[in-house]
C-alpha positions in Angstrom: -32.7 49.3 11.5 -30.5 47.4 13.8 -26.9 46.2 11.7 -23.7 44.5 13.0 -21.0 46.6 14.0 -18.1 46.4 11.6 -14.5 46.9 13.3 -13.2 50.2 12.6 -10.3 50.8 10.5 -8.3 52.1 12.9 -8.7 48.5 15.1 -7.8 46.3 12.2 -4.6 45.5 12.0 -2.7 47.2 8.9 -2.5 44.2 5.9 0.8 44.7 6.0 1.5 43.5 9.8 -0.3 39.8 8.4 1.5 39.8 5.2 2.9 36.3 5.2 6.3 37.2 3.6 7.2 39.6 6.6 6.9 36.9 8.8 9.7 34.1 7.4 11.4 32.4 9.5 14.9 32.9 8.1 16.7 30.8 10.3 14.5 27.4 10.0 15.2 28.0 6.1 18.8 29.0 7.1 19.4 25.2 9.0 18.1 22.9 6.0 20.8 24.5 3.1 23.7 25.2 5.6 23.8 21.3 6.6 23.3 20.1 3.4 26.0 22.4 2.1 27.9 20.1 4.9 26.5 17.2 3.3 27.7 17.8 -0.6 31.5 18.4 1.0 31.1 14.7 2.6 29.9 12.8 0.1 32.4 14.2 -2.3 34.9 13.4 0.4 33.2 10.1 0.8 33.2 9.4 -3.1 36.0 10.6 -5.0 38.8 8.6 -4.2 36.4 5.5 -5.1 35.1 7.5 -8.3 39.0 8.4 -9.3 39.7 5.0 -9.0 37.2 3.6 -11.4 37.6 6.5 -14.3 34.6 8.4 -13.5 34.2 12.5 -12.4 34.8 12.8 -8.8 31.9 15.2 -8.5 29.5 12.1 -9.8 27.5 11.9 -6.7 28.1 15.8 -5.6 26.3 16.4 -8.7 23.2 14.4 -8.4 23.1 15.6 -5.1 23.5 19.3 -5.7 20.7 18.9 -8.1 18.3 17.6 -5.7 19.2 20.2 -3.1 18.4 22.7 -5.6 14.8 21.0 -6.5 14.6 20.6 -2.9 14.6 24.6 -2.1 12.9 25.5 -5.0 10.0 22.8 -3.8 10.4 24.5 -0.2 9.6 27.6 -1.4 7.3 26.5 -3.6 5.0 25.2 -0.5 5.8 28.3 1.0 3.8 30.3 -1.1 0.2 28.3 -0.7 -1.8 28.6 2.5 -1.1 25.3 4.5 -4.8 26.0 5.7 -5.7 24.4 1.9 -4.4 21.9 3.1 -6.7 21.1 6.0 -9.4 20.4 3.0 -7.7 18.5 0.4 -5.6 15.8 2.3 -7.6 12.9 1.3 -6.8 13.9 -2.4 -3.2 13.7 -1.1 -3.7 10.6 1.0 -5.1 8.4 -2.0 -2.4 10.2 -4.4 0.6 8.6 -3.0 -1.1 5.0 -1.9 -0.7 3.8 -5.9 2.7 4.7 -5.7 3.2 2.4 -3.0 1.5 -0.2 -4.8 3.2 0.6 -7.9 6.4 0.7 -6.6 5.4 -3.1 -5.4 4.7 -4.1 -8.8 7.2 -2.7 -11.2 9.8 -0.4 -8.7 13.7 -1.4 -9.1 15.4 -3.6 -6.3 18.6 -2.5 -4.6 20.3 -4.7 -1.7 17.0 -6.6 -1.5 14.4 -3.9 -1.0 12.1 -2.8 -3.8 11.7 0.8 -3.4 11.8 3.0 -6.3 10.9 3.8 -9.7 13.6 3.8 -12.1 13.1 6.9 -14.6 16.3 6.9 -17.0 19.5 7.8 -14.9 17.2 9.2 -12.1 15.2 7.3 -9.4 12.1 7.8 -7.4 11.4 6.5 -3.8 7.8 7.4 -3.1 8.0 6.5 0.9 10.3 9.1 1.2 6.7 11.2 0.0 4.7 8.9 2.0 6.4 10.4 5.4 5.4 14.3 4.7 1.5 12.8 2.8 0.9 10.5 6.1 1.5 13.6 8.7 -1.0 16.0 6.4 -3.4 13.4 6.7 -3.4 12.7 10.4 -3.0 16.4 11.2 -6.4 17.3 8.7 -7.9 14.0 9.8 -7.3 15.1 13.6 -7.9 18.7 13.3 -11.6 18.0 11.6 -12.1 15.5 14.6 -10.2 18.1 17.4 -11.9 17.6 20.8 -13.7 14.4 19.9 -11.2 11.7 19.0 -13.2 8.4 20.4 -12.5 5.0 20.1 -13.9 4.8 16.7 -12.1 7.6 15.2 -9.2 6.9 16.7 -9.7 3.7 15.1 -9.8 5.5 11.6 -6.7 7.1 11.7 -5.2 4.1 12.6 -6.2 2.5 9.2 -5.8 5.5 7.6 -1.6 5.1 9.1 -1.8 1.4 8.6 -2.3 1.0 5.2 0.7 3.0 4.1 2.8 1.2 7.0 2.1 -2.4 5.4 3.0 -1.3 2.0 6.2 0.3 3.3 7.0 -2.8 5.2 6.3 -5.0 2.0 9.0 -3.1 0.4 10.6 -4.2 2.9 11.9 -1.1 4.1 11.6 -1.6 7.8 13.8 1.9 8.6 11.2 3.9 6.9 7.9 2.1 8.3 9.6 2.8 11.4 9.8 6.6 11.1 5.9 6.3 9.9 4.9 5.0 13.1 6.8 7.7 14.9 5.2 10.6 13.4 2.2 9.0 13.4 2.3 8.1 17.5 3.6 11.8 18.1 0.2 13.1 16.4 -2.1 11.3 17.9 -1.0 12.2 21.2 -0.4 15.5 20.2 -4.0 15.5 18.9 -5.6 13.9 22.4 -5.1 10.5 22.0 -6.4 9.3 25.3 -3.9 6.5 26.7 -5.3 3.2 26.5 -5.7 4.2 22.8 -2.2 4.9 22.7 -1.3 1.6 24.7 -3.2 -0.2 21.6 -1.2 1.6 18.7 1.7 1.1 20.5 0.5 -2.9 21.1 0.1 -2.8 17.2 3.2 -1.8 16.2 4.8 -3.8 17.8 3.2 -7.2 16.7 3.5 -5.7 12.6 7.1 -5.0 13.2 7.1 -8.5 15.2 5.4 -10.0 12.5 7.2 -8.8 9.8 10.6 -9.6 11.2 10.0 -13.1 12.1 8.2 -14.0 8.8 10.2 -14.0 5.7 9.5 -10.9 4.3 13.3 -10.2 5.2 16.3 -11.9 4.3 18.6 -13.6 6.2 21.3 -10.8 5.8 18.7 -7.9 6.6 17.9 -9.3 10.0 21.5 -8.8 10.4 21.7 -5.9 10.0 18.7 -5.1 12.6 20.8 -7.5 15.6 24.3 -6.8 14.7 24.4 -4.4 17.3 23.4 -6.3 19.9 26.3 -8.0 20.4 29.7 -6.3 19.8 32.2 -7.6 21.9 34.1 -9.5 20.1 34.1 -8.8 16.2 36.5 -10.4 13.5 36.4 -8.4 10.8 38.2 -11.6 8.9 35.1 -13.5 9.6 32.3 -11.1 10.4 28.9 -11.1 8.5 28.7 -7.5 6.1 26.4 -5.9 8.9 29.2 -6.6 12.0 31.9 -5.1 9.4 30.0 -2.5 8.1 29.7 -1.4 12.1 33.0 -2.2 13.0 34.2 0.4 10.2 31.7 3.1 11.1 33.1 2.6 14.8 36.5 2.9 13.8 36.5 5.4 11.3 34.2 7.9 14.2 36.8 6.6 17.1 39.9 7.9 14.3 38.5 11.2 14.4 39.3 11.8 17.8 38.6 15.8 19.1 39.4 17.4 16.0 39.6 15.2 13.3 42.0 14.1 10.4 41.2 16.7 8.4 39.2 17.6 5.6 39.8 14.8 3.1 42.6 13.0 5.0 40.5 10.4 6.5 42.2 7.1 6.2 38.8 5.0 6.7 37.3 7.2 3.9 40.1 7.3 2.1 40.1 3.8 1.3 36.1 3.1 1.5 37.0 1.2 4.4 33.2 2.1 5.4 30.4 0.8 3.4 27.8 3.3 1.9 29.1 6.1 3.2 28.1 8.5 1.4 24.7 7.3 1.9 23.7 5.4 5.4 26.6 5.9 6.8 27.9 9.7 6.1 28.1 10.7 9.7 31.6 8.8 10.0 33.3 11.1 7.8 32.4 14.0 9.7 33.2 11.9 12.5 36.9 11.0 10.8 37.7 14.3 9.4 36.2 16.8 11.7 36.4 15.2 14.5 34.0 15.4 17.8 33.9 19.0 17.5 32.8 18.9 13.6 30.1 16.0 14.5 28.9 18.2 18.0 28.6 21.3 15.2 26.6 19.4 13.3 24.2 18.0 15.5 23.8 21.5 17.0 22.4 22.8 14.2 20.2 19.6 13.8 19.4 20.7 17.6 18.3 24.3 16.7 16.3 22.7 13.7 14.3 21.2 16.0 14.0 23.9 18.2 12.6 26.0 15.5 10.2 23.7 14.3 8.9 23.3 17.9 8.8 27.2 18.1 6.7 27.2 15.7 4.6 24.6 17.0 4.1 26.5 20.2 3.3 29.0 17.8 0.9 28.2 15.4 -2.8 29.5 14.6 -4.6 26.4 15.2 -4.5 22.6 16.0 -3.9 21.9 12.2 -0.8 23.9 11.8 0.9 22.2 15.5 -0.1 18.6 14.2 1.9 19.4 11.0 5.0 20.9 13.0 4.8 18.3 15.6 5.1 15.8 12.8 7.4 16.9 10.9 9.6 17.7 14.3 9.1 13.5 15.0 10.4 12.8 12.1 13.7 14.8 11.5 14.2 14.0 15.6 14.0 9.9 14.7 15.6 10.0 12.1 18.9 11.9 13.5 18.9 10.0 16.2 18.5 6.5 14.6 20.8 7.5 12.0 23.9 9.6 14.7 23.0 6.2 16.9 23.7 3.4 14.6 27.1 4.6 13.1 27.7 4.4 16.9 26.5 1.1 17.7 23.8 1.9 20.2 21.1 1.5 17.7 20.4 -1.2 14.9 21.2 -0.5 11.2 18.2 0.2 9.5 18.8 2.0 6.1 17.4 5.5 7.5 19.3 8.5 6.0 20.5 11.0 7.7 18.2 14.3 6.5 20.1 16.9 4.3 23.4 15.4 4.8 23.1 11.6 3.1 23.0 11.2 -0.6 19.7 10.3 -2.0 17.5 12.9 -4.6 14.2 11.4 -2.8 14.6 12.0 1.0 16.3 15.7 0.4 13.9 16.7 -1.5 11.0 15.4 0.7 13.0 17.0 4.0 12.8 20.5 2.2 8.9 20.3 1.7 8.5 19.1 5.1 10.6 22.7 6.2 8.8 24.3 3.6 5.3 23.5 5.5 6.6 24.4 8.5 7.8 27.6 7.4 4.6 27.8 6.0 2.3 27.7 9.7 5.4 30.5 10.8 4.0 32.7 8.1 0.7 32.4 8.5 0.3 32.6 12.1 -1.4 36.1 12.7 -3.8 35.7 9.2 
């Protein structure tokens, strides 16, 4: 009787050498909860002069915020624990669960400065883009990785509606900042994935004519196109008489330029002292470490952005199959945006769109969504050799 040779026991490698938990990535988990232990020290910085001033605790915000950086790591561990391979298999089940929240959020979400983006539940609030961004690169990547090898015109097609439906509901909102950072992960993979290039030439032909299209119709107000053009042209600025967008950037560029090499010190800012700087805590919290610590605090701090993207590409390079890259590749788009948007337009080299800057703004929703998306990185780390 002629059977199949089994491996011996002695060429298998020991359970123990695949064991998930031995291969952590401690550093990539290190990054996420070190910089948004930077982040709780600005916004209180940020925050409790304000907060002092108007009777309330001066931890307020440092609160809220702790308490979503603690959800946050227990959800990143939390994803840790189940195979991302599951994944692969039940992303349409994802895809379809967040598209009703975007509808939802359409219908009956609460409105702040003009955009109508979350779901007020009691004191606490809900932004479900912030989900979309981690749901929409688990799609593509399972979409893509069931389709590896063979993405023609008419799949490519697919995942284009399957990224474009998302996008217009996002854009609806109208949160343009976030719609943006969709189309980013969503370019980086596809090309990742084998995009050929005309096909890329069309998506990127696309974009352009939704954001085009949006912008010019009047899904946005007046004062939010501002706020996309104010940047544009800074040369001469009177804060007397300057729209809230040419302000708002004229304080950020002041309060970064006050810093100078070392800073003014932790809480001596005068800028954030007297809330010279609107939303700072939120849009805008890279100018206190600017102010307070300086070009040497804000280098720090986008060095250890830097080595979170160098980890997450690691891991990347990495990974066990096409699946596990697209969802690091994605994830690595989006914290890369993102910073650099962010860094760029407390600068004035890039327009003010509302995108926070991961770990270190306030906001429950976007922390907590940045941990999962470490937590499925982490995730294709530990599973690598199984």
């Amino acid at each position: 009787m002629v059977g199949v040779a089994l491996p011996s026991a002695a060429a298998r490698p020991p359970a123990s050498a695949t064991a998930p938990l031995r291969h952590v990535d401690w550093g990539l988990l290190a990054l996420p909860v070190g910089i948004s232990a930077l982040g709780l020290l600005m916004v209180y910085s940020s925050t409790r002069t304000r907060l002092a001033g108007q009777g309330l605790s001066e931890l307020y915000y440092v609160q809220r915020q702790g308490a979503a950086v603690v959800i946050g790591i227990a959800a990143m561990l939390a994803v840790m624990l189940v195979d991302y391979r599951r994944l692969r298999d039940m992303f349409p089940l994802l895809y379809v669960a967040v598209l009703p929240m975007l509808v939802g959020v359409l219908a009956l979400g609460a409105t702040r400065k003009g955009t109508q983006a979350w779901f007020q539940i009691g004191p606490l609030q809900f932004q479900p883009s912030e989900l979309a961004k981690v749901v929409l690169v688990v799609a593509l990547a399972g979409y893509c990785h069931s389709h590896r090898g063979d993405l023609d015109v008419w799949r490519f097609a697919i995942a284009i509606g399957l990224a474009g439906l998302p996008i217009v509901l996002v854009l609806r909102q109208p949160d343009l900042g976030t719609a943006i950072v969709l189309m980013i992960c969503v370019g980086t993979v596809l090309v990742v994935a084998g995009a050929r290039g005309r096909h890329l030439a069309v998506m990127v032909l696309l974009a352009v004519t939704l954001v085009g299209g949006a912008v010019s119709s009047d899904v946005f107000a007046d004062y939010q196109i501002d706020r996309l053009t104010s940047f544009l042209d800074q040369s001469t600025v009177d804060t007397r008489t300057a729209s809230d967008a040419e302000y708002n950037l004229a304080q950020s560029k002041t309060a970064i330029g006050a810093g100078g090499l070392t800073g003014a010190g932790l809480f001596e800012g005068t800028q954030t002292k007297l809330s010279y700087v609107p939303e700072q805590h939120t849009d805008f919290i890279f100018t206190v470490v600017g102010e307070e610590l300086g070009f040497l605090g804000g280098s720090l701090l986008l060095a250890l952005f830097a080595a979170l993207v160098w980890r997450i590409w690691r891991i990347a390079l990495l990974a066990a199959d096409l699946f596990g890259t697209l969802l690091c590749v994605g994830m690595l788009a989006m914290f890369t945006f993102q910073v650099f948007e962010n860094v760029g337009m407390t600068m004035g080299i890039m327009p003010i769109t509302g995108i926070p800057l991961p770990f270190m703004s306030y906001g429950g929703s976007a922390t907590i969504a940045s941990f999962i998306a470490v937590g499925l990185v982490s995730n294709v780390h530990m599973r690598r050799f199984s």
